[in-house]
C-alpha positions in Angstrom: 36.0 109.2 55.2 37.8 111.0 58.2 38.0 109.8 61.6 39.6 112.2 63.6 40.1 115.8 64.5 43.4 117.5 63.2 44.9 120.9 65.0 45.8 121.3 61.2 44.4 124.5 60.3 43.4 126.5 56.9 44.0 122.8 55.2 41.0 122.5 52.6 40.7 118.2 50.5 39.0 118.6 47.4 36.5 116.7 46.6 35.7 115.8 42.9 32.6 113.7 41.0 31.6 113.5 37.3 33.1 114.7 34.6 36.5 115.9 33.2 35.3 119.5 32.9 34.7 119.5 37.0 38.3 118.0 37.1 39.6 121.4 35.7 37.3 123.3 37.9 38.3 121.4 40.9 42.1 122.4 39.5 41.3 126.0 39.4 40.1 126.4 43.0 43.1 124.2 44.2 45.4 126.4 42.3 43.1 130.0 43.8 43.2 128.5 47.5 47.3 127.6 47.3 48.3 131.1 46.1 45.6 132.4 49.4 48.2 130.4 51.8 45.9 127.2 52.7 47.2 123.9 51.9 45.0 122.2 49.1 44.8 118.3 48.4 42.2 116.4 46.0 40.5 113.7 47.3 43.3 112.8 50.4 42.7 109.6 52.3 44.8 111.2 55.2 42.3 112.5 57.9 44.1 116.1 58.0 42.2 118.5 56.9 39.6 120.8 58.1 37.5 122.3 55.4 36.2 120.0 52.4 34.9 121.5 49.4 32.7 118.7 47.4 32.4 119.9 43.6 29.4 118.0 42.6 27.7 116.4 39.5 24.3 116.9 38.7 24.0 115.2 35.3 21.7 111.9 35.8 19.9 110.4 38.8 23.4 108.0 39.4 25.8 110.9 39.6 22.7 112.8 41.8 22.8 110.2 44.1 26.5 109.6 44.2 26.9 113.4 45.1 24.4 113.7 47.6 25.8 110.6 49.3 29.0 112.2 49.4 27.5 115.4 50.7 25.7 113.3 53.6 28.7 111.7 54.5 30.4 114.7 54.9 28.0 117.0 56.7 27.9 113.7 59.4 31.4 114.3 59.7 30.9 118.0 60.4 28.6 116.8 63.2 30.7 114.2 64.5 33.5 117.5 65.0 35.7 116.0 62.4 36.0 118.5 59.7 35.2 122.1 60.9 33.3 123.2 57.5 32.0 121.7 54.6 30.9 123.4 51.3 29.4 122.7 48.1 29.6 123.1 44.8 29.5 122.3 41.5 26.3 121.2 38.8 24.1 119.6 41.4 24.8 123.0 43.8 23.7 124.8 40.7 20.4 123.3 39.7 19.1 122.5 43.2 20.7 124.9 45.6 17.1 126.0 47.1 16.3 122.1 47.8 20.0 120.7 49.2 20.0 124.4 51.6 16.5 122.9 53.4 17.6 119.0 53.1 21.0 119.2 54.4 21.7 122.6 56.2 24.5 121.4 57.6 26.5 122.3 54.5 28.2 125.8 55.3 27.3 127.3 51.8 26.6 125.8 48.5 27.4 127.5 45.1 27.0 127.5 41.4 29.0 126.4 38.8 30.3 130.0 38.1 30.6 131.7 41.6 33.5 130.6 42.1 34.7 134.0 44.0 31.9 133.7 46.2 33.2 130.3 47.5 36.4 131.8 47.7 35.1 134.8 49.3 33.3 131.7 52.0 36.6 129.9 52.2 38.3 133.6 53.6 40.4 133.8 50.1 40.7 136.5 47.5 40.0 135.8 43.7 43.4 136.4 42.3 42.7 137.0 38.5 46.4 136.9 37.6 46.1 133.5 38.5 43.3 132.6 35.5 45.1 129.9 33.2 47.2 129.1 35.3 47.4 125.1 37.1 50.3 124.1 38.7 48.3 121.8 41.3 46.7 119.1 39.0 44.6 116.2 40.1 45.7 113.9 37.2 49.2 112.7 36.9 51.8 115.5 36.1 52.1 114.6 32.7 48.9 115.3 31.4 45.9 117.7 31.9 42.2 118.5 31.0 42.2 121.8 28.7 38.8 123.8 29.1 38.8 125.7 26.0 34.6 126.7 26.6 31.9 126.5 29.0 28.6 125.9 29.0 26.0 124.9 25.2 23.8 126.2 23.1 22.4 122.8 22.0 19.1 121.6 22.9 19.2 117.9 23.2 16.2 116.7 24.8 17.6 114.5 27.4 20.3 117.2 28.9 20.0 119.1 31.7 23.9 120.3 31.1 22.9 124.1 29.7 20.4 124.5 33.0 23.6 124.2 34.9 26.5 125.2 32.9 24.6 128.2 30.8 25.5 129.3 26.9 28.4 128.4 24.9 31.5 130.7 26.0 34.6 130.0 23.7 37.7 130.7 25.7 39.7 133.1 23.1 42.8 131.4 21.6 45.7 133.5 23.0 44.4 132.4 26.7 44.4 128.6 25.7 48.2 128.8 24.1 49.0 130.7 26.9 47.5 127.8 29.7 48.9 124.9 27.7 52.5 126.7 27.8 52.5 126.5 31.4 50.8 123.2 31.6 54.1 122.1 29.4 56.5 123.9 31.7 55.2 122.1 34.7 55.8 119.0 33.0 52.4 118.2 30.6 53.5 116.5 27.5 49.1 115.6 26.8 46.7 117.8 26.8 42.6 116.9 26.3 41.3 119.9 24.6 37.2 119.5 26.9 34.3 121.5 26.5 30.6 120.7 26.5 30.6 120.7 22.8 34.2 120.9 20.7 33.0 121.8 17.3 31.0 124.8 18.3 34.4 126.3 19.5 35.0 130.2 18.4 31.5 131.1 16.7 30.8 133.5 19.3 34.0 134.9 19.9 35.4 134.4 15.8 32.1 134.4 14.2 33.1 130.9 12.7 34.2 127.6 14.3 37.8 128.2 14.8 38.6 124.8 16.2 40.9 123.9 13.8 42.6 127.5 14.2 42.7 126.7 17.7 44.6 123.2 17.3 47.1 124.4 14.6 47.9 126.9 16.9 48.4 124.4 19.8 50.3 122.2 17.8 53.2 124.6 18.1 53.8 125.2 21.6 57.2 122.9 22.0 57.3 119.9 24.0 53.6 119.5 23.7 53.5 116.3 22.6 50.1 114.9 22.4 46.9 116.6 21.7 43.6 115.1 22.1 40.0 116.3 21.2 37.1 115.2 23.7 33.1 115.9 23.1 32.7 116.8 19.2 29.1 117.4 18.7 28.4 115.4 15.1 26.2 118.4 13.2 28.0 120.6 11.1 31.5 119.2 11.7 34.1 120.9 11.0 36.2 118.8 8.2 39.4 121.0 8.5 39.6 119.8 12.1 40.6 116.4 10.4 43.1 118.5 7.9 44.8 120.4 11.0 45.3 116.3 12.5 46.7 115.0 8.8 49.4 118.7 9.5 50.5 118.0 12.6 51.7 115.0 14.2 51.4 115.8 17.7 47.7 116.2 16.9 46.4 112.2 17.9 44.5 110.6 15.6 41.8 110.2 18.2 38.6 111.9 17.7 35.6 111.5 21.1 32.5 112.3 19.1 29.0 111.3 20.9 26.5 110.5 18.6 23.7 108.9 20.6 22.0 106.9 18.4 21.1 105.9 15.1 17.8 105.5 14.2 16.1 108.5 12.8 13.2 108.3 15.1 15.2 108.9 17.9 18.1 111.2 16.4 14.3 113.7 15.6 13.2 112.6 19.4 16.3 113.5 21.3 16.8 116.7 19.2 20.3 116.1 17.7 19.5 117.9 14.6 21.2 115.1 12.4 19.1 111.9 10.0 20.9 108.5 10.3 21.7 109.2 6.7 23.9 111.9 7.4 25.4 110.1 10.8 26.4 106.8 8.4 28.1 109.7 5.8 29.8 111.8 8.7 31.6 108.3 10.1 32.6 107.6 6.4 34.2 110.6 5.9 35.9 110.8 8.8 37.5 107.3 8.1 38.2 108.4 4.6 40.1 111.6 5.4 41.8 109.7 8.5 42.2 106.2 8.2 44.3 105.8 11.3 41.6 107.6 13.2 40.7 106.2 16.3 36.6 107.0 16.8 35.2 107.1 20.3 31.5 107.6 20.5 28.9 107.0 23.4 25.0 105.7 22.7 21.8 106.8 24.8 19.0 103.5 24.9 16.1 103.9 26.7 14.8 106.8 25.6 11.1 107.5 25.6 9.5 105.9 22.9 12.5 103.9 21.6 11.4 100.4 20.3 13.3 97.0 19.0 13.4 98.5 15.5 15.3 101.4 17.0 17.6 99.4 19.0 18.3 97.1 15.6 18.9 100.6 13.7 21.6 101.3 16.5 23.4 97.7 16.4 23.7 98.0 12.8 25.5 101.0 12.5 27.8 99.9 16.0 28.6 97.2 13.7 28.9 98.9 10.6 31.2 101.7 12.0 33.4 99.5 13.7 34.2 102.0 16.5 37.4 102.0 18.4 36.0 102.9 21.7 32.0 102.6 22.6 30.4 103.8 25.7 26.5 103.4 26.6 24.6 105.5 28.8 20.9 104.6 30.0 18.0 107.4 29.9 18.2 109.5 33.0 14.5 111.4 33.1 15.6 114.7 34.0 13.0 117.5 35.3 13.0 121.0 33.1 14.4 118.7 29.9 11.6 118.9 27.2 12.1 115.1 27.2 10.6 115.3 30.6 7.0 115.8 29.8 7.5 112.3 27.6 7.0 109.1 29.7 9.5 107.4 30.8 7.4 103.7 30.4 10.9 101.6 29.5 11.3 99.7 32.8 15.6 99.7 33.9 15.4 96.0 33.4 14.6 96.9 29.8 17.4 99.9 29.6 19.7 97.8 31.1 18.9 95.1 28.6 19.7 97.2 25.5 22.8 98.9 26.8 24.2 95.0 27.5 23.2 93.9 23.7 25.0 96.9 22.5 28.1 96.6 24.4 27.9 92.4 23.6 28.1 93.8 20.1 31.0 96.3 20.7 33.2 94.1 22.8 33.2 91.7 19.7 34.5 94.7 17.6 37.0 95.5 20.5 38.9 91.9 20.6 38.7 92.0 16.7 40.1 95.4 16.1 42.9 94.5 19.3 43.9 91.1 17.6 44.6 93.4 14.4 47.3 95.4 16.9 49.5 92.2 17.8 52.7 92.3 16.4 52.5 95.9 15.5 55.1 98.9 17.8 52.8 101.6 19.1 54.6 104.7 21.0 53.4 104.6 24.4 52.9 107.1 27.2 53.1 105.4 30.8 50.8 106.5 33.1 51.5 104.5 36.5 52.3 101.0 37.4 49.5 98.8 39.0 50.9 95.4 40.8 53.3 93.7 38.1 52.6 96.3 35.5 53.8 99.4 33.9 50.4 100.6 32.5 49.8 103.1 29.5 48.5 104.2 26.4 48.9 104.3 22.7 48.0 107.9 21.0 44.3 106.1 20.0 43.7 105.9 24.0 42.6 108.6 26.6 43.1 108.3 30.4 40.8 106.1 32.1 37.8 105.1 29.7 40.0 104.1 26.6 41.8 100.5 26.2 45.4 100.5 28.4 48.7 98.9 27.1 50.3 96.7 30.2 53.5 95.9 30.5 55.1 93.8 32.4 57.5 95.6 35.5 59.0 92.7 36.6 61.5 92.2 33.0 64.3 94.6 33.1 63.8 95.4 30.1 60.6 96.8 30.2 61.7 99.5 33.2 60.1 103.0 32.0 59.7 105.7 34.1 56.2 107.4 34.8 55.6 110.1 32.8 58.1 109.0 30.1 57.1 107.6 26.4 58.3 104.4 25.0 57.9 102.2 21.8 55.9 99.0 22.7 55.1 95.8 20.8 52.1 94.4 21.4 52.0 90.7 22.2 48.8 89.9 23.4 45.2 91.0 24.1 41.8 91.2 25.6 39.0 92.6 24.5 39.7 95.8 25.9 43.3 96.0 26.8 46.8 95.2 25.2 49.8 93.5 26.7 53.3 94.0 25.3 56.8 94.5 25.7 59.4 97.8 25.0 61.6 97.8 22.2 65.3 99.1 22.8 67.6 99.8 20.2 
């Protein structure tokens, strides 16, 4: 929060919340406002600039309140003469622009999810469209970067409000993606997260097929590019050469982010996910059959309407059945214009909260298990930062922030890496969700 007025002109912090996807968008309008002349930071804690731009998330009633928090705290800062102008934009902007205008007028202008020109237009700037692709002001660490490769979904999932603010499927066409991740590498990206709202849809409406694995073999050749991972892979009608174009090429990671939601066929037909548990059990099989090293992340939805202890059993038993690497629970969010929305919403949060707990009791066990396996073994390891007495990273099975981390400890000698830099690490010790170890020199 600022407390004081700068002279500092034509500076403009960034503001970002949610997902990975408004990460990139956040990057774009950084990277649009620096070639208009302003000077652009993300998320500053130095009280210097005067224009904030809040890119919001609109996705369930936590991330709604989180934003409009922000947005308060801002527009009192506007009133207090601290910043000069405030604007707003992003998924929440987009799906309740009409409501935030009359609550908080304070905002100078908010704006959709795709008008960005218009808040550029707002800011004073020009849309520079030789500029599209192009991100040399990142706000992750240089070495690696969100990749966009499509906006917006086609699917109809009955708890997701996403498509009301993000619109159809739009598949980025290959040539632009190589193009972007070649000057993500020469500005120093070795990883790139290939995001969308839905991976395996990728190229049907641009290819008239899903060209995802087209897409990665060709991303597998740009030079120093040297991990590739894959982020949101909707489970129906997966595309099994995507797991043929990993077993070609090594800088493809063996890491596959691939939401499922549940796994009881009650609540796969209630949530609209257009796959049986049958199916789900068989997809996770083959998967681990065509990949063995693969390492599955997946996230779970409880609390849906009419989901009952038999449900919630159907979903431990295949969390411990498929044994997943990396597990993530979200509780039902009852979102207005869903078609889940005209369903009541009778499970209290006590009882949400309840559920998401047993499940994640259940995968913790699986974590520690699956991390005790890793002891002893060398993993190659990319070093994101160093926190206190550690050199913290990751193993190619990890993504930034919501994966395991691989700590190392700074204050041996023999363990100095530099950020940025890979390294091969044996793994001593563990927790349930991280890994301790030491690097190996010749």
């Amino acid at each position: 929060m600022k407390t004081k007025k700068t002279a500092k002109q034509n500076k403009v912090d960034v503001i970002t919340l949610g997902c990975s996807k408004n990460l990139v968008d956040s990057e774009v309008l950084m990277n649009q406002l620096n070639a208009n002349g302003f000077e652009v930071t993300h998320e500053s804690e130095k009280d210097n600039a005067n224009i904030v731009v809040i890119n919001t998330c609109g996705f369930i009633d936590l991330a709604k309140q989180e934003s409009i928090d922000t947005i308060l705290q801002y527009a009192d800062a506007k009133q207090q003469g601290i910043i000069d102008k405030l604007f707003v934009t992003g998924c929440l902007s987009h799906r309740y622009k009409q409501d935030l205008e009359q609550e908080i007028p304070e905002v100078d202008g908010y704006f959709g999810t795709l008008e960005l020109p218009f808040l550029l237009e707002a800011l004073g700037a020009d849309y520079k469209h030789d500029l599209i692709g192009e991100r040399s002001l990142l706000t992750t660490p240089q070495h690696y970067a969100y990749l966009k490769i499509s906006e917006g979904c086609n699917r109809t999932c009955a708890f997701c409000a996403i498509p009301l603010m993000r619109g159809k499927h739009v598949s980025k066409p290959i040539d632009k993606i190589i193009a972007e991740a070649q000057h993500l590498v020469k500005n120093g990206v070795k990883e790139v997260m290939l995001i969308a709202q839905e991976l395996t849809y990728y190229g049907l409406d641009v290819y008239r097929k899903r060209a995802l694995a087209d897409l990665l073999r060709e991303l597998a050749q740009v030079p120093q590019l040297e991990w590739i991972r894959l982020h949101y892979a909707y489970p129906y009608d997966f595309p099994l050469d995507v797991l043929d174009a990993m077993n070609e090429h090594a800088n493809i990671c063996n890491y596959l982010d691939m939401p499922l939601q549940h796994a009881s066929d009650n609540m796969l037909k209630a949530m609209r996910r257009q796959i049986t548990q049958q199916q789900t059990y068989d997809l996770v099989d083959t998967i681990r059959k065509k990949v063995p090293n693969m390492a599955l992340r997946t996230t779970m939805l409880v609390g849906f309407p009419g989901e009952t202890e038999q449900d919630i059993e159907a979903l431990a038993d295949f969390v411990r059945y498929a044994r997943f690497d990396r597990l993530g629970i979200f509780q039902y969010s009852h979102e207005e214009n869903t078609s889940a929305h005209i369903l009541p919403d009778t499970i209290p949060a006590e009882e949400k909260q309840a559920r998401a707990n047993y499940i994640m009791h259940i995968q913790q066990e699986i974590s520690n298990q699956l991390n005790q396996q890793k002891v002893g073994n060398i993993y190659k390891v990319l070093f994101d930062r160093k926190e206190g007495q550690y050199f913290v990273g990751r193993t190619e099975y990890d993504s930034p922030e919501v994966d395991n981390e691989v700590m190392v400890d700074a204050r041996k000698a023999k363990n100095y890496v530099r950020i940025g830099d890979f390294a091969p690490v044996r793994i001593t010790d563990c927790s349930d969700f991280d890994l301790y170890g030491e690097v190996v020199r010749p």
